[in-house]
C-alpha atoms as a printed R data frame, in Angstrom:
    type eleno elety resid chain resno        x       y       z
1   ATOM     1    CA   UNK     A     1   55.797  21.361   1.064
2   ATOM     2    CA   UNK     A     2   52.429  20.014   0.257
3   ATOM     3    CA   UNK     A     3   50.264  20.174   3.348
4   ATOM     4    CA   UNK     A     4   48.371  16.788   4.519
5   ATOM     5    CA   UNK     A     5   44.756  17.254   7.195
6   ATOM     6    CA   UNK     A     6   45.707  16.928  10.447
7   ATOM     7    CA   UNK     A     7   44.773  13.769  12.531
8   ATOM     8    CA   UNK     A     8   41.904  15.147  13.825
9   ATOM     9    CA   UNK     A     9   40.099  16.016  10.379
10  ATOM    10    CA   UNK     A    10   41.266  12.719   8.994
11  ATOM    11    CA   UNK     A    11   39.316  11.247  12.168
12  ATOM    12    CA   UNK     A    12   36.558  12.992  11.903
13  ATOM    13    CA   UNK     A    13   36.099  12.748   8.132
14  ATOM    14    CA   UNK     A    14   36.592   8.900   8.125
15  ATOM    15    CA   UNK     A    15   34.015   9.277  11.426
16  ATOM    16    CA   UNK     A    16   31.452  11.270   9.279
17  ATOM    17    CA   UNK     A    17   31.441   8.529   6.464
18  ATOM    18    CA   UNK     A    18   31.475   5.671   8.996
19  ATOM    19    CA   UNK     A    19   28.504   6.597  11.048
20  ATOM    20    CA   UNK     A    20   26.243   7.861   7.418
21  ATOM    21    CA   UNK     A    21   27.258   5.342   5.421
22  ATOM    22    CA   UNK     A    22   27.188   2.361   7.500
23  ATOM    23    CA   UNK     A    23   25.008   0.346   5.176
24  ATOM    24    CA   UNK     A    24   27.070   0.541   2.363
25  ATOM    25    CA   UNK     A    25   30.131  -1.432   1.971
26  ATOM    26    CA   UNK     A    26   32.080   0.991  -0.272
27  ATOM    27    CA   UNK     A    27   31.791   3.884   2.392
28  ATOM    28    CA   UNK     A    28   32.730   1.583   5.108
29  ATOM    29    CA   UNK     A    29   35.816   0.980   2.809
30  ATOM    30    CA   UNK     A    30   36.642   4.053   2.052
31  ATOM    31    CA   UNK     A    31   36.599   5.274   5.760
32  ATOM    32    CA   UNK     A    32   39.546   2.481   6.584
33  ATOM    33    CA   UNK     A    33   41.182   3.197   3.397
34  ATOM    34    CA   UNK     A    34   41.252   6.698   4.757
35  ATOM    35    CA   UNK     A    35   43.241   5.953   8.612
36  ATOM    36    CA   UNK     A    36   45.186   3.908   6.586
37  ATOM    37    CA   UNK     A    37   46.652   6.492   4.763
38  ATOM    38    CA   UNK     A    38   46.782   9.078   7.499
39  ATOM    39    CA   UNK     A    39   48.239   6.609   9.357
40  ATOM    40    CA   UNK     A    40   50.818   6.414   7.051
41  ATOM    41    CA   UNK     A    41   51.527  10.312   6.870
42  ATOM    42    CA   UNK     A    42   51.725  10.276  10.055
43  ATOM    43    CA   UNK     A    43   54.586   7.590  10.513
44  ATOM    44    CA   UNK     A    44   56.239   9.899   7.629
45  ATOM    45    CA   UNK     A    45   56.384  12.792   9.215
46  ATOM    46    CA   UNK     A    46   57.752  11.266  12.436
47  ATOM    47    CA   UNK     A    47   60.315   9.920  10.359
48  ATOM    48    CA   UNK     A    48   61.084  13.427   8.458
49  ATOM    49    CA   UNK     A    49   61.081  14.932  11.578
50  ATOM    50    CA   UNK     A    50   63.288  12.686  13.089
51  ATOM    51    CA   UNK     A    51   65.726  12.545  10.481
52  ATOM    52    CA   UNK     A    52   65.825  16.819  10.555
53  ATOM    53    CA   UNK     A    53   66.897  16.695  14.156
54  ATOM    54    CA   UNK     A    54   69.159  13.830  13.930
55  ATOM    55    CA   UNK     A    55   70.773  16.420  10.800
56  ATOM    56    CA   UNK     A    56   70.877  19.484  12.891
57  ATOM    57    CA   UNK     A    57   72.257  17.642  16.072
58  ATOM    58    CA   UNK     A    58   75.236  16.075  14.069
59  ATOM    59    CA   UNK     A    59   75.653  18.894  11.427
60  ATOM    60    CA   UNK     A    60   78.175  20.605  13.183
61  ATOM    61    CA   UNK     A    61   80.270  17.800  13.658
62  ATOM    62    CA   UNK     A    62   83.578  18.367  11.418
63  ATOM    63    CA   UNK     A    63   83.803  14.484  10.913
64  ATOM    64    CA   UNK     A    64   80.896  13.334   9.935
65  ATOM    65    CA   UNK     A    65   80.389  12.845   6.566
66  ATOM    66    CA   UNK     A    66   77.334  11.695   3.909
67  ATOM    67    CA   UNK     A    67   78.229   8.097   4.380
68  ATOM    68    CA   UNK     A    68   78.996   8.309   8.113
69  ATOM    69    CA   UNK     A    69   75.708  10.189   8.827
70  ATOM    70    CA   UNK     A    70   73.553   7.309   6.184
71  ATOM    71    CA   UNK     A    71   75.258   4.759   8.104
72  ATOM    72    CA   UNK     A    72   74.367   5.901  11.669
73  ATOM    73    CA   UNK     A    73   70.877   6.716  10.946
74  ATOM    74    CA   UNK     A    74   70.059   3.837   9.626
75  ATOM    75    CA   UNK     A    75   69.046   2.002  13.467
76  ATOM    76    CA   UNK     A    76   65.709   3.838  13.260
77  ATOM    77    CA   UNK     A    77   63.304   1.224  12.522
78  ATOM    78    CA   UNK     A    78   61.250   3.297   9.752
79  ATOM    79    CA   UNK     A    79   64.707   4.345   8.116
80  ATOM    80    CA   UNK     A    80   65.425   0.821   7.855
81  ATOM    81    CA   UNK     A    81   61.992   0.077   6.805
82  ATOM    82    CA   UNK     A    82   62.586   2.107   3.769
83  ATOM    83    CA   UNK     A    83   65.910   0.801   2.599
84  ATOM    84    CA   UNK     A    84   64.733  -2.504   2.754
85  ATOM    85    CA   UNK     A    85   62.046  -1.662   0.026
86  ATOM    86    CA   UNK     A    86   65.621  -2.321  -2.171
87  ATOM    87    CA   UNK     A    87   66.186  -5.385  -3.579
88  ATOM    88    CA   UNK     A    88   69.366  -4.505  -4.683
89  ATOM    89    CA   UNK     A    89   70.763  -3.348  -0.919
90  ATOM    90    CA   UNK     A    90   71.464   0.055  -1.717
91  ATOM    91    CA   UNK     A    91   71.096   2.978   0.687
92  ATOM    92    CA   UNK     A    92   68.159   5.368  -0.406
93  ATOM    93    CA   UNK     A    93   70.404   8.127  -1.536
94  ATOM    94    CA   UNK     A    94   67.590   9.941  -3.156
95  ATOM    95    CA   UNK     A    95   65.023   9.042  -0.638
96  ATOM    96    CA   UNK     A    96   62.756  12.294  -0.431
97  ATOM    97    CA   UNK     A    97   59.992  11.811   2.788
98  ATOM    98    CA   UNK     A    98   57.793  15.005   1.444
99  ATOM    99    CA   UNK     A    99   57.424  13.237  -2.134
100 ATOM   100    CA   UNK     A   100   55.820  10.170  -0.294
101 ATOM   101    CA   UNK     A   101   53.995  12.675   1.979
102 ATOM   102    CA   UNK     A   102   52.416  14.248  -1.351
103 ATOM   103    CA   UNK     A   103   51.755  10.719  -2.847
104 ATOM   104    CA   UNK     A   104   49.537   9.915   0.321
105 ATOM   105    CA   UNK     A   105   47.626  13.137   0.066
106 ATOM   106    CA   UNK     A   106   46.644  12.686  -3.336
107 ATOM   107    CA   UNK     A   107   45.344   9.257  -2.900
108 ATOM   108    CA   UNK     A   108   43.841  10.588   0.343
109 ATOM   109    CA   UNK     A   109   42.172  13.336  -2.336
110 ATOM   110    CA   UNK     A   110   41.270  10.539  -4.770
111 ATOM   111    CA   UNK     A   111   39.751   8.629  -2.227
112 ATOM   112    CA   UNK     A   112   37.446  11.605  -0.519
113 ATOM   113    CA   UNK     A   113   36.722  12.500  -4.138
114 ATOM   114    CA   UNK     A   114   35.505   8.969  -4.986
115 ATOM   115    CA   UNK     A   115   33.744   9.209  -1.860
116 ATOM   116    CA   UNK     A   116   31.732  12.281  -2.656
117 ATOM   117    CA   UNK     A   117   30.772  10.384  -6.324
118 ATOM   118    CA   UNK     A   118   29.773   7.363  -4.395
119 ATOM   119    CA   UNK     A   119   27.385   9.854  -1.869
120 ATOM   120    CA   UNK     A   120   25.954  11.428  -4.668
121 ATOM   121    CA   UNK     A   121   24.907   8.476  -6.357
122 ATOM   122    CA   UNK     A   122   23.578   7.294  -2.975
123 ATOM   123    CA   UNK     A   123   21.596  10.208  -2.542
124 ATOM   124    CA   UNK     A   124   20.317  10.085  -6.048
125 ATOM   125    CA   UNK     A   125   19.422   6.333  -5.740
126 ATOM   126    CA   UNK     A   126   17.577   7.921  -2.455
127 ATOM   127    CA   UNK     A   127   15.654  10.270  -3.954
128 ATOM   128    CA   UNK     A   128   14.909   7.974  -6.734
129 ATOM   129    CA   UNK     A   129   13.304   5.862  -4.258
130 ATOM   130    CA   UNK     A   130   11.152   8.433  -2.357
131 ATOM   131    CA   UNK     A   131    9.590   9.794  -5.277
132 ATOM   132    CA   UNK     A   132    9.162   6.104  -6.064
133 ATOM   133    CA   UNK     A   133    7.313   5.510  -2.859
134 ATOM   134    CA   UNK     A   134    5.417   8.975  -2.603
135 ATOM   135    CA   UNK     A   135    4.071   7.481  -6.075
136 ATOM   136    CA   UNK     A   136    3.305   4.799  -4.830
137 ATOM   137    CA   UNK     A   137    1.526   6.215  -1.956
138 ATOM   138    CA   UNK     A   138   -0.522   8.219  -3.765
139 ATOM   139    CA   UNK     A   139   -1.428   5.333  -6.214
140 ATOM   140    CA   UNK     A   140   -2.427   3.270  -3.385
141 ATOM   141    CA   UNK     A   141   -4.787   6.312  -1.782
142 ATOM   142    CA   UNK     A   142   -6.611   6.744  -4.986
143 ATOM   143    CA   UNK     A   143   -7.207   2.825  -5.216
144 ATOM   144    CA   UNK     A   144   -8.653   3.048  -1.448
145 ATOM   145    CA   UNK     A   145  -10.609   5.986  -2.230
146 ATOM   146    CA   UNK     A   146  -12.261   3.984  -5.802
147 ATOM   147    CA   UNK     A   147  -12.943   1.028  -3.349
148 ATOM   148    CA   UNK     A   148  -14.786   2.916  -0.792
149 ATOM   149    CA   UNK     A   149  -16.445   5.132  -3.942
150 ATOM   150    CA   UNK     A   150  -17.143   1.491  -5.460
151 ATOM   151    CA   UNK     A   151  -18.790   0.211  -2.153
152 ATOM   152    CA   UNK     A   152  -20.746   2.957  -1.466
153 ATOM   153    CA   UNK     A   153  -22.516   2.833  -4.680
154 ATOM   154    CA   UNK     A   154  -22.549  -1.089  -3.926
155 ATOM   155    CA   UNK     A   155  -24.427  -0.403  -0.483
156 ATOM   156    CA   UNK     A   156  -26.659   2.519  -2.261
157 ATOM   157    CA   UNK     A   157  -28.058  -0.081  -5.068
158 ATOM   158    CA   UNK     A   158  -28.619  -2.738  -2.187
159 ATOM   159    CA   UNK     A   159  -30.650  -0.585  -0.095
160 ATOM   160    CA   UNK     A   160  -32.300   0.994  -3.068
161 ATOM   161    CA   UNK     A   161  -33.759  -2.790  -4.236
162 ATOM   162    CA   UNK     A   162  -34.997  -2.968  -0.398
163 ATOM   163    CA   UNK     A   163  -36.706  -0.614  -0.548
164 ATOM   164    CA   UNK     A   164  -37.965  -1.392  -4.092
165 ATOM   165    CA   UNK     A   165  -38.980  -4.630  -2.901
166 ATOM   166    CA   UNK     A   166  -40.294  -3.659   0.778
167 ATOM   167    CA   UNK     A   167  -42.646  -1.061  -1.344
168 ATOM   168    CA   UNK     A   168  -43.689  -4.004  -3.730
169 ATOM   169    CA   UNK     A   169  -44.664  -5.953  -1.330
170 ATOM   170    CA   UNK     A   170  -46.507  -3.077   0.621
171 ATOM   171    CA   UNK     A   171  -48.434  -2.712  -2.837
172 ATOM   172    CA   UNK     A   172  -49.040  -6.485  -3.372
173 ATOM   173    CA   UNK     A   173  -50.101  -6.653   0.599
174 ATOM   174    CA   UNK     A   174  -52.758  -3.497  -0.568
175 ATOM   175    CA   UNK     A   175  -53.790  -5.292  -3.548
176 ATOM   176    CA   UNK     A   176  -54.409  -8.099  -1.978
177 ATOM   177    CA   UNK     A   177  -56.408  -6.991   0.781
178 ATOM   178    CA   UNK     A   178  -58.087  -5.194  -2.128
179 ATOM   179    CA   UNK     A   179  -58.955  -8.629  -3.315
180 ATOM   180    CA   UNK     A   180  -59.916  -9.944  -0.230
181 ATOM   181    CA   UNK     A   181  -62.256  -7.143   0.300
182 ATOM   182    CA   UNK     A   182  -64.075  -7.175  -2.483
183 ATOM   183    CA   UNK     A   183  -65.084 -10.674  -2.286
184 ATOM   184    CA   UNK     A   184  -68.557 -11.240  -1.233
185 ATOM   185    CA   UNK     A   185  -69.101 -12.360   2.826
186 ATOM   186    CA   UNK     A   186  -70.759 -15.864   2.981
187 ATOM   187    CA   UNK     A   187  -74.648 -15.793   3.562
188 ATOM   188    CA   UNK     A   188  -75.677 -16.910   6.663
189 ATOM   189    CA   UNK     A   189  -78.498 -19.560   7.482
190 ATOM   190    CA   UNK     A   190  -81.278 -16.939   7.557
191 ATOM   191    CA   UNK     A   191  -80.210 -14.412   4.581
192 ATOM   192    CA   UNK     A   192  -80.149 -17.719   2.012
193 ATOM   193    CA   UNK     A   193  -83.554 -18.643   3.293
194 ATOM   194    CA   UNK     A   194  -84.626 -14.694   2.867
195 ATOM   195    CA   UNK     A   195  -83.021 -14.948  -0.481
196 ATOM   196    CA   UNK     A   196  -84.554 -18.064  -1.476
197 ATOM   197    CA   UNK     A   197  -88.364 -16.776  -0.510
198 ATOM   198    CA   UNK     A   198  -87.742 -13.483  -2.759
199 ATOM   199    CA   UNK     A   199  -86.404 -14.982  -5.587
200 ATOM   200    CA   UNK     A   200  -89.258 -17.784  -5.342
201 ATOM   201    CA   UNK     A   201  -91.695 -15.344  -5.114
202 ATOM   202    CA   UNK     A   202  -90.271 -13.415  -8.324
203 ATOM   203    CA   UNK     A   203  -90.066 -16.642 -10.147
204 ATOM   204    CA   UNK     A   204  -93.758 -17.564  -9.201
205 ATOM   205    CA   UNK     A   205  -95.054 -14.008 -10.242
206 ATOM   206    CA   UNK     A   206  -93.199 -14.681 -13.411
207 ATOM   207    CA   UNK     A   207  -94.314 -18.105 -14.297
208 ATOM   208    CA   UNK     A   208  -98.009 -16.145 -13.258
209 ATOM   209    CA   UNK     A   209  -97.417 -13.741 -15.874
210 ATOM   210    CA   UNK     A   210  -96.061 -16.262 -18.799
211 ATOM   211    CA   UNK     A   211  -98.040 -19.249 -17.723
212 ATOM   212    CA   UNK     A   212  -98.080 -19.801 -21.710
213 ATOM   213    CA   UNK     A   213  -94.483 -20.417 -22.116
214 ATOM   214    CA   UNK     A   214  -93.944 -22.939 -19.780
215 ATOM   215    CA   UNK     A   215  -93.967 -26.846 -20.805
216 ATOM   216    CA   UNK     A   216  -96.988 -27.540 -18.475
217 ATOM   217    CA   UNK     A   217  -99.557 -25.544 -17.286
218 ATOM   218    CA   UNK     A   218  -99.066 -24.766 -13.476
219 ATOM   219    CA   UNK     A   219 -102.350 -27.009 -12.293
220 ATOM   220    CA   UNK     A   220 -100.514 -29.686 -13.902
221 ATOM   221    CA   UNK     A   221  -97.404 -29.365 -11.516
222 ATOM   222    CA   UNK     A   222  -96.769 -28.388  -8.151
223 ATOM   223    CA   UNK     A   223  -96.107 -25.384  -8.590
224 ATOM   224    CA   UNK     A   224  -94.019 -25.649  -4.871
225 ATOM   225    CA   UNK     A   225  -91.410 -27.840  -5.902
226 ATOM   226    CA   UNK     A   226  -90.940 -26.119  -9.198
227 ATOM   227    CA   UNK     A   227  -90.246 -23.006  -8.215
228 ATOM   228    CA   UNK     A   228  -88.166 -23.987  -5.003
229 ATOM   229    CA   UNK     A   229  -86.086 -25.490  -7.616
230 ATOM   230    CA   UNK     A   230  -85.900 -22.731  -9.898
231 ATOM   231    CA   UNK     A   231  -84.814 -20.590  -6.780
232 ATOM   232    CA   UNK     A   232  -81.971 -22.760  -5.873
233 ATOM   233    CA   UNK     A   233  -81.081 -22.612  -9.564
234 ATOM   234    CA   UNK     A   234  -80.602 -18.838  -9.715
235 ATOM   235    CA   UNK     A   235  -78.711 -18.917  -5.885
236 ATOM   236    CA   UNK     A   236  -76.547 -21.378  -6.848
237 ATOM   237    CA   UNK     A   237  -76.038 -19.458 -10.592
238 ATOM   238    CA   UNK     A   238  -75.065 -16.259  -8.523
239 ATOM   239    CA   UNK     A   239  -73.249 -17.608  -6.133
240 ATOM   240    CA   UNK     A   240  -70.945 -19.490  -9.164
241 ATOM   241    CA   UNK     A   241  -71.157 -15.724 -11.073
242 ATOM   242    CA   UNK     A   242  -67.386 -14.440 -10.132
């Protein structure tokens, strides 16, 4: 006699699929398909065992014989059940309850071992998918880390050309006030007139000196206005002079 789970492993393996394999509609399948079938052992077992006590109880009886005993069993709904599976009407005279009990347990077998394939494809297609996304972490944490590597240097070159340009223009500021510096101050009222009087004086000593090379002898001129107006001459040739 081939020996089927009990009701309570049956439960709690088509519990165990149920509750991991809720998203997928095969498991959720397979779990039914599973009560189904112990469902049906079940109902054949009541039936075997009832027809082995209805076979002691009338055994003894002197008149009772193979068609007599057929014939009275046959009230029990699941006995009737079964003959009815006959189109031709016949009684079930080789009707043999464990063979149908050992047909259920191998489909029950077939069905935890297809099952077990369809978990282990699952949990394939679930590890394919968290190497998939450690990957893809990782990919995405060295892209972050070349950004921020990429805007550092960015922010680096930017505050390098400030300061390139801040020190240019602290070295155009210097040169400038270089510039300014070295430019002569403007001469005031009385250092023109000063300057005026000395270089009139060394024009007049000179035209003293080289009276012979002028155009006209100094009685001839006055020699005031001439050399007033070589002074202003040279001022204004100096002051012109970069």
């Amino acid at each position: 006699m081939t020996t089927s789970p009990t009701p309570s492993e049956a439960e709690r393996l088509a519990s165990n699929l149920e509750h991991e394999w809720t998203s997928v509609a095969d498991m959720l399948k397979a779990a039914a398909a599973l009560r189904q079938q112990q469902t049906e052992i079940e109902a054949m077992r009541e039936t075997l065992e009832f027809v082995e006590r209805w076979a002691v109880h009338h055994a003894s009886k002197p008149h009772m014989t193979a068609e007599l005993a057929l014939g009275s069993i046959q009230h029990h709904p699941e006995i009737r059940a079964i003959t009815e599976r006959y189109s031709d009407g016949k009684r079930p005279d080789t009707f043999d309850p464990y063979a149908r009990i050992a047909e259920m347990e191998e489909k029950l077998v077939a069905e935890a071992r297809a099952t077990a394939e369809h978990k282990l494809r699952a949990d394939q297609l679930a590890q394919q998918h968290r190497m998939q996304a450690q990957m893809h972490a990782q990919a995405t944490q060295q892209l972050a880390e070349l950004e921020a590597s990429k805007n550092a240097r960015i922010h680096k070159l930017e505050m390098d050309a400030l300061d390139l340009a801040s020190e240019n223009s602290i070295l155009k500021r210097a040169e400038t006030d270089e510039l300014e510096a070295r430019k002569p101050l403007p001469l005031s009222n009385d250092d023109r007139l000063r300057l005026r009087s000395d270089v009139a004086r060394a024009i007049w000593d000179v035209m003293r000196e080289h009276e012979d090379r002028c155009d006209h002898a100094l009685e001839d001129v006055e020699p005031k206005h001439q050399v007033w107006d070589c002074a202003d001459a040279a001022i204004r040739a100096m002051k012109d002079k970069p």
